[in-house]
N, C-alpha and C positions, 0 to 999 in steps of 0.2 A: 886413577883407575880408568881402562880404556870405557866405552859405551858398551863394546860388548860382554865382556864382563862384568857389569852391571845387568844388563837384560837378560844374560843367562842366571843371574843371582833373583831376579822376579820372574823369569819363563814360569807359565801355567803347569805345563812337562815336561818330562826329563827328555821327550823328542827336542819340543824349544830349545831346551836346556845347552844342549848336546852342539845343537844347530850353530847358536854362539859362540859354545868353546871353539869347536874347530873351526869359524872363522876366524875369530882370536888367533888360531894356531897357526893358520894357514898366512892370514897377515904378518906374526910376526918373521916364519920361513920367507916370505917374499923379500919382507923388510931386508933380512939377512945375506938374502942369495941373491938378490938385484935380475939377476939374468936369468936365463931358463937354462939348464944344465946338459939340455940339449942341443938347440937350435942358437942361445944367446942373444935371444930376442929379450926386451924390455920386459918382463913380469908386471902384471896386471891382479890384484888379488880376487877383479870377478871373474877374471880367466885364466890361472892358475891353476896349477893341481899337484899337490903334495902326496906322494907315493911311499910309505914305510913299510921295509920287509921286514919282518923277522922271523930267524930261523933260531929257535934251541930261545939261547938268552943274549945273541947280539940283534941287532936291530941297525938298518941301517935308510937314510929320508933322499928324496929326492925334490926337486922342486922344480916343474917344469908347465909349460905353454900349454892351455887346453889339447891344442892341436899336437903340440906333440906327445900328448900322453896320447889319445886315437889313436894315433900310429902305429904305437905300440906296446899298446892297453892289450891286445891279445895275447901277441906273443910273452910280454910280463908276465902275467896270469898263467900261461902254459907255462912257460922254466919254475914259477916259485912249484906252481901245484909238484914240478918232474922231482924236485928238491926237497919237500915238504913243507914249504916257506907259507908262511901266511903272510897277505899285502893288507893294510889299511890305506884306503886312498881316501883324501879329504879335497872334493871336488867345489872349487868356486863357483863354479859355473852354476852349480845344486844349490849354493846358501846365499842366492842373492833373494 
């Protein structure tokens, strides 16, 4: 069992709690995706950012470079809102 998964099983609150899983989640999307799906730059999991839209009942993940989510953190945000898509973004950069 990783260490995060454990700290999230004793976190104080479900903020804690939360904090852990998605680093958990986000480690293991780096693990997976080696590169940023971007740029192809090396993945880093304190600077990483994992990006899931879903729209209706499909759902789809990204895993990309701090820096190139910025890029294009705006415009994402404006096409899911034009579509009706909700984003979950799990930002490394936040869970260190």
């Amino acid at each position: 069992m990783s260490s995060n998964v454990l700290r999230a099983m004793m976190a104080d609150s479900e903020e804690e709690r939360q904090k852990y899983l998605d680093r958990e989640t986000l480690l293991y999307a780096v693990q997976r995706t080696i590169t940023c799906m971007r740029t192809g730059v090396v993945l880093d999991v304190d600077k990483a950012v994992m990006v899931t839209t879903i729209l209706g009942d499909k759902r789809g993940a990204w895993v990309l470079d701090g820096e190139a989510w910025d890029r294009m953190e705006e415009w994402t945000k404006q096409k899911a809102e034009e579509i009706g898509a909700t984003l979950e973004v799990i930002d490394g950069r936040k869970l260190r």
